[in-house]
N, C-alpha and C positions, 0 to 999 in steps of 0.2 A: 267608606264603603265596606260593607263587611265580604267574607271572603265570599259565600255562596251567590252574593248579589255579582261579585266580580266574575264569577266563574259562569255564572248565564251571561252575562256581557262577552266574554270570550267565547262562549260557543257560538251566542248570537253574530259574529264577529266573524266566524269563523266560516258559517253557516252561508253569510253574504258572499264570501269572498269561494266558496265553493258553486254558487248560483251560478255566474254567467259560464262556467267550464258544463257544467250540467245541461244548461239550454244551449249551448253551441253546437250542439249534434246536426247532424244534416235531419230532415226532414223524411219521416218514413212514410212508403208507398202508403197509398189514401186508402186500398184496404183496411190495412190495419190503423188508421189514423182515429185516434181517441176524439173524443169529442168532448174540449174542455169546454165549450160554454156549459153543458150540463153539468160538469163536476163544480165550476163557478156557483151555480145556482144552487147547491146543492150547500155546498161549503156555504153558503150565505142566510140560506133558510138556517142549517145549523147555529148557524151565531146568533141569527133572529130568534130564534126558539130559546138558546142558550140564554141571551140578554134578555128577555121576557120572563124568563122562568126565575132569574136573580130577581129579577126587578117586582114579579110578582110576589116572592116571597120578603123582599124588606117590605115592600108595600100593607101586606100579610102583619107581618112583626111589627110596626107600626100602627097596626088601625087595632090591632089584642094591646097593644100598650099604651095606648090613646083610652080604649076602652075603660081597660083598669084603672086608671088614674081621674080618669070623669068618666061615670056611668051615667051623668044626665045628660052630657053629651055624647049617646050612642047614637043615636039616630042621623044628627047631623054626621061623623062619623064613617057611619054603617053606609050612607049615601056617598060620602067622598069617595070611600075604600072602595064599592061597587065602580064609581064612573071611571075612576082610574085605572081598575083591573079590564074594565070592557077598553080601554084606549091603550094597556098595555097588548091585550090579547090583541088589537087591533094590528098593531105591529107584526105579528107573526103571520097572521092571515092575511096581510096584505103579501108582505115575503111568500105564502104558499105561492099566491096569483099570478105573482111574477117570475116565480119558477116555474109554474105550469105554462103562461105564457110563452116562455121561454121551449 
C-alpha cells in the first residue's frame, strides 16, 4: 500500500468515526429544519450526470478508435455508439424525473 493510498484510508477512517458525534445533535426547531430529501436528490442527479458524462466519454474514445482501426466498419459502429450514448443519457434523465418528482 503506498503512502498516499494509506493516508486517504486514514482520513476516510477518520472521517467515519467523526460521523455519528456530528448527527448526535438534538434536532433543531422545524423552522429552521433543512430538508435533506432534496439535498439527497440533488447529490444523486450529480453522480448521475457525473457517471454519464465518464461513461459517455469512454464510450466517445472507443467508437474514434474503433473507427480508425476499421473504417469499413463505421457504420455498424456509428449505430452502436449512437444506441448506447441515447441509453447512457437515459440514465441521467431518468435521475432528473425523479428528482423533480421528489
Amino acid at each position: 500500500m503506498t503512502k498516499k493510498a494509506a493516508m486517504i484510508m486514514l482520513v476516510a477512517v477518520l472521517a467515519l468515526f467523526v460521523a455519528p458525534v456530528t448527527f448526535a445533535q438534538t434536532a433543531p426547531a422545524a423552522e429552521h429544519a433543512t430538508n435533506w430529501v432534496s439535498v439527497a436528490a440533488a447529490l444523486a442527479l450529480g453522480l448521475a450526470a457525473a457517471g454519464c458524462g465518464i461513461g459517455q466519454g469512454m464510450a466517445t474514445g472507443a467508437a474514434c478508435e474503433g473507427a480508425a482501426r476499421n473504417p469499413g466498419a463505421f457504420g455498424s459502429i456509428r449505430l452502436a455508439f449512437i444506441l448506447g450514448v441515447v441509453f447512457i443519457e437515459s440514465l441521467t434523465l431518468y435521475a432528473l424525473l425523479i428528482v423533480l418528482i421528489k
